[in-house]
MARMARNU-858426 format. One line per field, with one value per atom (N, C-alpha, C): residue in three letters; z, y, x; atom name; chain; residue number from 1. Coordinates in nm, 4 decimals, m for minus. Example, Ala and Ser with C-alpha at 12.3 -4.5 7.8 and 13.67 -1.06 7.14 Angstrom:
r [ala / ala / ala / ser / ser / ser]
Z [0.7800 / 0.7800 / 0.7800 / 0.7080 / 0.7140 / 0.7870]
Y [m0.5690 / m0.4500 / m0.3300 / m0.2250 / m0.1060 / 0.0030]
X [1.3190 / 1.2300 / 1.3200 / 1.2850 / 1.3670 / 1.2900]
a [N / CA / C / N / CA / C]
c [A / A / A / A / A / A]
k [1 / 1 / 1 / 2 / 2 / 2]
***
This chain:
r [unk / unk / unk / unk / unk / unk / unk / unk / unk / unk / unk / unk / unk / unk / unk / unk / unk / unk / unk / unk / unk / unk / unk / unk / unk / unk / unk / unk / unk / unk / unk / unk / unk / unk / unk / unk / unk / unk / unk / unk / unk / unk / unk / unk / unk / unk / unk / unk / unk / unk / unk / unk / unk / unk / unk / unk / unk / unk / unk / unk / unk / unk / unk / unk / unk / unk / unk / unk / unk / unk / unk / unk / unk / unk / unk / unk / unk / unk / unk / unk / unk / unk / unk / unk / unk / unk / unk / unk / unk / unk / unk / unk / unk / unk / unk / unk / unk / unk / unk / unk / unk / unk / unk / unk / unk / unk / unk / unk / unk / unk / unk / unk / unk / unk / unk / unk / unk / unk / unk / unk / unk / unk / unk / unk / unk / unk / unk / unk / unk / unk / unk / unk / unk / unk / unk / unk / unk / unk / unk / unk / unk / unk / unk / unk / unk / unk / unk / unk / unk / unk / unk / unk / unk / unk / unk / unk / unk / unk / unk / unk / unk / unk / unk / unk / unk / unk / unk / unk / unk / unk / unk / unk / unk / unk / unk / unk / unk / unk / unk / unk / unk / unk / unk / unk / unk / unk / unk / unk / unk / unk / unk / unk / unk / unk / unk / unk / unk / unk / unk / unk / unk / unk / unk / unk / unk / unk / unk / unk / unk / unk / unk / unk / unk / unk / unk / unk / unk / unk / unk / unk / unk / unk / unk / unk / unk / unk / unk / unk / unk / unk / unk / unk / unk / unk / unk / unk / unk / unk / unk / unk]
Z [m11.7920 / m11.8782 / m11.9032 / m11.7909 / m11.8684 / m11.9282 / m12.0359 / m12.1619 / m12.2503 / m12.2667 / m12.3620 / m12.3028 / m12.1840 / m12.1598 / m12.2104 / m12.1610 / m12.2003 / m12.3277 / m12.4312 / m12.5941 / m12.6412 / m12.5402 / m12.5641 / m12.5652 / m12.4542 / m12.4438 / m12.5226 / m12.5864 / m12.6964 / m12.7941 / m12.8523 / m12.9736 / m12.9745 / m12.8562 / m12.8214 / m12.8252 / m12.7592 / m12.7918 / m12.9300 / m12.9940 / m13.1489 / m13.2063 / m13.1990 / m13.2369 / m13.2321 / m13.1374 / m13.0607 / m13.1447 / m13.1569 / m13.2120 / m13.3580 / m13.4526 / m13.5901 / m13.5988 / m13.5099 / m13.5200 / m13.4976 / m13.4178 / m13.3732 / m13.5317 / m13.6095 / m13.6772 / m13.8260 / m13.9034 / m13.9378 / m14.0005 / m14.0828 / m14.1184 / m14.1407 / m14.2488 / m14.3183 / m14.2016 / m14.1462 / m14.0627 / m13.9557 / m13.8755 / m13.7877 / m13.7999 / m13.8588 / m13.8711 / m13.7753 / m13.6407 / m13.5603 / m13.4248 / m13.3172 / m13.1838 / m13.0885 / m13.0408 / m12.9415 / m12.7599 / m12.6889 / m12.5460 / m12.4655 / m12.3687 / m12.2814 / m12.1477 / m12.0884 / m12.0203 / m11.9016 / m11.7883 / m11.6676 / m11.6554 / m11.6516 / m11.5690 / m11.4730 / m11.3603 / m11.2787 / m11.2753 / m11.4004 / m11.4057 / m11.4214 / m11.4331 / m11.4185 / m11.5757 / m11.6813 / m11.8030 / m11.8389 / m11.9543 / m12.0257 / m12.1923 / m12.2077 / m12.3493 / m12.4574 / m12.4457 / m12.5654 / m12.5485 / m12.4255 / m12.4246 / m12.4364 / m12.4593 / m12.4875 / m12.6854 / m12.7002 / m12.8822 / m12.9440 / m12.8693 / m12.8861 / m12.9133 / m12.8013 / m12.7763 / m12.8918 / m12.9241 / m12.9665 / m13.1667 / m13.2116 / m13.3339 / m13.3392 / m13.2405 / m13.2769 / m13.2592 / m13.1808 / m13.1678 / m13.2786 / m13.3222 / m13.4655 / m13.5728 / m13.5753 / m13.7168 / m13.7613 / m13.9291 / m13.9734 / m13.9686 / m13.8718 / m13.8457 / m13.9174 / m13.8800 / m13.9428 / m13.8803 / m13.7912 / m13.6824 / m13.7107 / m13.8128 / m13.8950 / m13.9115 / m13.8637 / m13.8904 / m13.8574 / m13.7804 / m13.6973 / m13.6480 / m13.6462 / m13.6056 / m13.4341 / m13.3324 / m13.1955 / m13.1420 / m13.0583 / m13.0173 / m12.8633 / m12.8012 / m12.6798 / m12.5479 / m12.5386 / m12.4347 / m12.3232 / m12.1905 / m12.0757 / m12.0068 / m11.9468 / m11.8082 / m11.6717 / m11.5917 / m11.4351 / m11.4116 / m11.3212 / m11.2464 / m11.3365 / m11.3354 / m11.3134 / m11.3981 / m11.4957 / m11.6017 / m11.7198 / m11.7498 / m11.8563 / m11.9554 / m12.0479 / m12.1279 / m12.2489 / m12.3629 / m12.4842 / m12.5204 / m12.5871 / m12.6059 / m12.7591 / m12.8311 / m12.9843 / m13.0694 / m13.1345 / m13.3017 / m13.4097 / m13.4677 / m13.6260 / m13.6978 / m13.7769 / m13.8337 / m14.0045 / m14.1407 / m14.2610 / m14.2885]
Y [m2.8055 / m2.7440 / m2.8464 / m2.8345 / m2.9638 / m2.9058 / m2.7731 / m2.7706 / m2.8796 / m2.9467 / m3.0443 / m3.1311 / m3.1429 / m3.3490 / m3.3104 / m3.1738 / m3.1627 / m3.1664 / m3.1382 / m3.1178 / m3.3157 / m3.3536 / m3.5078 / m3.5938 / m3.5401 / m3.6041 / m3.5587 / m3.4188 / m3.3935 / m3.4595 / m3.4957 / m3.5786 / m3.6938 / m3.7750 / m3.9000 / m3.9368 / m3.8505 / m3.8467 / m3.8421 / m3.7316 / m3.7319 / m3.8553 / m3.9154 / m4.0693 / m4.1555 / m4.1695 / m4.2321 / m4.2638 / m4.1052 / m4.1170 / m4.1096 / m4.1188 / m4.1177 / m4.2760 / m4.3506 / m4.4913 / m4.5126 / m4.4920 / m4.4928 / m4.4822 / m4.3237 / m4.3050 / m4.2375 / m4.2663 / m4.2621 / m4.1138 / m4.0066 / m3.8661 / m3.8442 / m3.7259 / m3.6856 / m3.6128 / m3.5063 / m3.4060 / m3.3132 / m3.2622 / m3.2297 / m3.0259 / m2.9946 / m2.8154 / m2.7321 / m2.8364 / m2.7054 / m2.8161 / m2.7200 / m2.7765 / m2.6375 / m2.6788 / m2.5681 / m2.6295 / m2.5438 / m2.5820 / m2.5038 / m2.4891 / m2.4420 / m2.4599 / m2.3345 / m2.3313 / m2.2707 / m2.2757 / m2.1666 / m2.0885 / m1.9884 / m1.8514 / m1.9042 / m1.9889 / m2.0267 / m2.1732 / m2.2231 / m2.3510 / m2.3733 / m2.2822 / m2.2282 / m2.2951 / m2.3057 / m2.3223 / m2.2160 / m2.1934 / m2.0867 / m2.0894 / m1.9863 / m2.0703 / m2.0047 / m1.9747 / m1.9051 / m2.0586 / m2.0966 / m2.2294 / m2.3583 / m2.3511 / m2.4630 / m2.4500 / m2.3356 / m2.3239 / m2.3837 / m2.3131 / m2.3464 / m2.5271 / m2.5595 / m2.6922 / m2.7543 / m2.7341 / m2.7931 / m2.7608 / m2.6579 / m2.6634 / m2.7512 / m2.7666 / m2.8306 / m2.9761 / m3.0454 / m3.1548 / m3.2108 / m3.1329 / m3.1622 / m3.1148 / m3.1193 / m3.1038 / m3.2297 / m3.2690 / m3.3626 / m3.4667 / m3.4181 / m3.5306 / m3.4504 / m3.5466 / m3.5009 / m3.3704 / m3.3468 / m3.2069 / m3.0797 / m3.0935 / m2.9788 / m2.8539 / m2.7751 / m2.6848 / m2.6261 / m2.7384 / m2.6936 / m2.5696 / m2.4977 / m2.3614 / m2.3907 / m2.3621 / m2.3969 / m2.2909 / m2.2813 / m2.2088 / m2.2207 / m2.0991 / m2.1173 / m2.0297 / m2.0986 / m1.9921 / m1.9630 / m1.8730 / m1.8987 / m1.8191 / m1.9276 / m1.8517 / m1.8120 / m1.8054 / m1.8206 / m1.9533 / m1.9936 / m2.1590 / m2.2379 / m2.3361 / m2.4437 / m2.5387 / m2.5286 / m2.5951 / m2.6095 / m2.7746 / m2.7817 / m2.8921 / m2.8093 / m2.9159 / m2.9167 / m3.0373 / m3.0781 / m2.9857 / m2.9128 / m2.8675 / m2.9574 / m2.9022 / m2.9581 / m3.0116 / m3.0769 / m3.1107 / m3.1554 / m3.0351 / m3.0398 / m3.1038 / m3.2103 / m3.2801 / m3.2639 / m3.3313 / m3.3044 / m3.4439]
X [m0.5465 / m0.6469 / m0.7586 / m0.8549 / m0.9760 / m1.0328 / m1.0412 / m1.1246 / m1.0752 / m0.9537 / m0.9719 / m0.9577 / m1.0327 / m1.0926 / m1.2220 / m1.2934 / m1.4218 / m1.4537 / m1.3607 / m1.3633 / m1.3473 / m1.2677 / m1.2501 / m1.3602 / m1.4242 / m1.5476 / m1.6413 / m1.6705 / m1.7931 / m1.7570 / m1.6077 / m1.5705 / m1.6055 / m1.6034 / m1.6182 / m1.8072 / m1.8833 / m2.0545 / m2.0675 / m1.9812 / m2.0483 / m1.9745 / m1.8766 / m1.8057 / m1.9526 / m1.9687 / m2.0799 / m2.2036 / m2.2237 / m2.3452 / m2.3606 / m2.2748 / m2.2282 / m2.2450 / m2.1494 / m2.1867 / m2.3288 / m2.4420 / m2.5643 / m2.6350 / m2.6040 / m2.7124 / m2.5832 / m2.5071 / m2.4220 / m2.4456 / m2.3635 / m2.3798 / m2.2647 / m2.2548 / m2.1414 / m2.0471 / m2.0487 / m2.0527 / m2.1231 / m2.0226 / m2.1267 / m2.1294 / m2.2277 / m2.2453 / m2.2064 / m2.2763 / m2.2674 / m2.3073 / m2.2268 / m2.2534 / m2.2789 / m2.3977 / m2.4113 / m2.4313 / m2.3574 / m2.3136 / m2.4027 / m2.4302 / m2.4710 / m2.3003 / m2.2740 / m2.1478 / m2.2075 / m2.2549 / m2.2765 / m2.1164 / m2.1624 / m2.0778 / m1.9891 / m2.0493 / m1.9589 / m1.9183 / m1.9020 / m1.8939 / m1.7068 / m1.6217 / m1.4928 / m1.4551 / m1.5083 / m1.4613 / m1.4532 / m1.3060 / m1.3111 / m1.3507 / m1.4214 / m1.5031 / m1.3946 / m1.3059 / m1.2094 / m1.0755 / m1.0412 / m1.0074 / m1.0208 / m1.1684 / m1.2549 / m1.3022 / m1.2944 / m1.3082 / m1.1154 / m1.0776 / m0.9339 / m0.8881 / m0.9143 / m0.9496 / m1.0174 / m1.1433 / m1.2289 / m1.1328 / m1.1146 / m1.0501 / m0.9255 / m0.8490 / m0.7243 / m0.7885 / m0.8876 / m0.9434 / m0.9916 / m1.0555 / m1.1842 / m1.0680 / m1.0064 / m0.8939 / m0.8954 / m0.9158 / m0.9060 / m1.0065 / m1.1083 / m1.2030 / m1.3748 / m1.4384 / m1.6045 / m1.6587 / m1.5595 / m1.6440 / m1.5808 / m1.4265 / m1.3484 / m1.4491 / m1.4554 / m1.5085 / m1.6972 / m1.7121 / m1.8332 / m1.8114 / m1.9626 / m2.0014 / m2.0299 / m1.9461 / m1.9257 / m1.9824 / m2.1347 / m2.2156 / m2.1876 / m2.1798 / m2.1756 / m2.3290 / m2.3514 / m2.4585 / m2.4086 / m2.4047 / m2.3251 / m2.4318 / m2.5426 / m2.6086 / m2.5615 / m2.6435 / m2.5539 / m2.5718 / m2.4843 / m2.4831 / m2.3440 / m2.3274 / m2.2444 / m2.2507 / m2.3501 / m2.3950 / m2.3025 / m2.2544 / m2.2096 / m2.2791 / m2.3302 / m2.4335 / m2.4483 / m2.4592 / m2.4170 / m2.5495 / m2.6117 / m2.7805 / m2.7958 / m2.7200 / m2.7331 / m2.6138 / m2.6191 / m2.5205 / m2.6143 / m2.5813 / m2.6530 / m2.5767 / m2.6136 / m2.5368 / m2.5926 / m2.4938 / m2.4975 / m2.5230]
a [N / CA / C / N / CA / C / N / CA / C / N / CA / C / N / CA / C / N / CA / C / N / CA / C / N / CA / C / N / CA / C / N / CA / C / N / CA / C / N / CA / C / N / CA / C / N / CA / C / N / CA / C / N / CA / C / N / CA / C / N / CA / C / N / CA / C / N / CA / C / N / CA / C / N / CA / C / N / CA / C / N / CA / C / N / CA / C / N / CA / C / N / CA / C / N / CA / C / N / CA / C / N / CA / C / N / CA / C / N / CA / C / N / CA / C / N / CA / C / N / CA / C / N / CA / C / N / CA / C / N / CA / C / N / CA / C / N / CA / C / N / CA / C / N / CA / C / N / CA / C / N / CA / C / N / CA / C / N / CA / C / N / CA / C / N / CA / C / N / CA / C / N / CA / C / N / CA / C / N / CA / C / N / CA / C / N / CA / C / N / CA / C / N / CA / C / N / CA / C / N / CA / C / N / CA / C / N / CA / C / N / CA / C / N / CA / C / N / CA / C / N / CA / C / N / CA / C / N / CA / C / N / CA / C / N / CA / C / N / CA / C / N / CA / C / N / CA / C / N / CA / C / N / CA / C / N / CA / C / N / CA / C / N / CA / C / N / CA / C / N / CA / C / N / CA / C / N / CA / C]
c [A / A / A / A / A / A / A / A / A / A / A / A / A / A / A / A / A / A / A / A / A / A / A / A / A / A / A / A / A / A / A / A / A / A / A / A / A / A / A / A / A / A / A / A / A / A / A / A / A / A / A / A / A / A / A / A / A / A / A / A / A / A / A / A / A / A / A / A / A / A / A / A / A / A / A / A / A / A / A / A / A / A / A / A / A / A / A / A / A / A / A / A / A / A / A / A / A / A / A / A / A / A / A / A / A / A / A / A / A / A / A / A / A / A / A / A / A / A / A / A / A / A / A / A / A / A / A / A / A / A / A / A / A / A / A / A / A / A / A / A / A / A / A / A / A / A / A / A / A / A / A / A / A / A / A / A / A / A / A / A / A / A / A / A / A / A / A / A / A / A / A / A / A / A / A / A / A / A / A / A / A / A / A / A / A / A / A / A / A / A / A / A / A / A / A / A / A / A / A / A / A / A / A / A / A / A / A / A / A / A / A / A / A / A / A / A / A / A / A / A / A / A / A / A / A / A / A / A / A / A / A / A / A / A / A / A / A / A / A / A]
k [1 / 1 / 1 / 2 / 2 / 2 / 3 / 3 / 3 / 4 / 4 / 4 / 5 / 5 / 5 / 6 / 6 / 6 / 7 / 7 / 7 / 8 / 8 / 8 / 9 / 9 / 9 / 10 / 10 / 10 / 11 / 11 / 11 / 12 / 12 / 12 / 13 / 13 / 13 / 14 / 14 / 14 / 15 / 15 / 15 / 16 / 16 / 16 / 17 / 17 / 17 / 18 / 18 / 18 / 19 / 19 / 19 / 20 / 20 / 20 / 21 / 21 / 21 / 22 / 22 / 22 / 23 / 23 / 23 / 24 / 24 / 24 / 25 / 25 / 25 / 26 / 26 / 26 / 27 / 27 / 27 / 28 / 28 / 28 / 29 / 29 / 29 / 30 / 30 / 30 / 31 / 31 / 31 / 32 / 32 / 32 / 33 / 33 / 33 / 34 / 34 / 34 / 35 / 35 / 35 / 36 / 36 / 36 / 37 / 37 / 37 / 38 / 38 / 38 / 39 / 39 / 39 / 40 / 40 / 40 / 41 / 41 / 41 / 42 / 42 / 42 / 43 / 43 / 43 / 44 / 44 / 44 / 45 / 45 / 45 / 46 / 46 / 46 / 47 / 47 / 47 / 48 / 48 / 48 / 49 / 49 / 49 / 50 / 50 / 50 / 51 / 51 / 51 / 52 / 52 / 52 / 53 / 53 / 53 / 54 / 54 / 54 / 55 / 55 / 55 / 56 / 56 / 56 / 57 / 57 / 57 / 58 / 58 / 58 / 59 / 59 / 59 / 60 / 60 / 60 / 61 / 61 / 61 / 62 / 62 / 62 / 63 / 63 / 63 / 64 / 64 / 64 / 65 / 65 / 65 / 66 / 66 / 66 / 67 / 67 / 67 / 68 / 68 / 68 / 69 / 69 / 69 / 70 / 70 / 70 / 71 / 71 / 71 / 72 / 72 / 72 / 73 / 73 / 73 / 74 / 74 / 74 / 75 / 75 / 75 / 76 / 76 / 76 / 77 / 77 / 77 / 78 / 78 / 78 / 79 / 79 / 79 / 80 / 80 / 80]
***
């Protein structure tokens, strides 16, 4: 299941960037997923809640867009 290496790694950017520019929480993350990029976005929310349990990202609003193509891309994190 690499929705949660992929959820590993959005935890690990927002780690990242909390150290960079420090913030309470993060509101909301929105993805961009292509159609044929073979992620499943109901396994990747899945992922992403049991990940962010307990941490600053608990309960972010997890936006997904899904065009055509292959595209997997961080677009935003609104942070508090």
């Amino acid at each position: 299941m690499h929705e949660i290496a992929l959820c590993q790694s959005l935890l690990e950017q927002a780690m990242t960037a909390r150290e960079a520019n420090p913030f309470d929480r993060v509101v909301r993350v929105s993805l961009l997923i292509g159609c044929a990029s073979r992620v499943q976005p109901d396994a990747l929310r899945h992922a992403f809640d049991l990940l962010s349990r307990d941490t600053f990202l608990e309960g972010a609003d997890l936006r997904i867009d899904r065009p055509q193509g292959e595209a997997f891309r961080l677009v935003e994190m609104e942070v508090s």
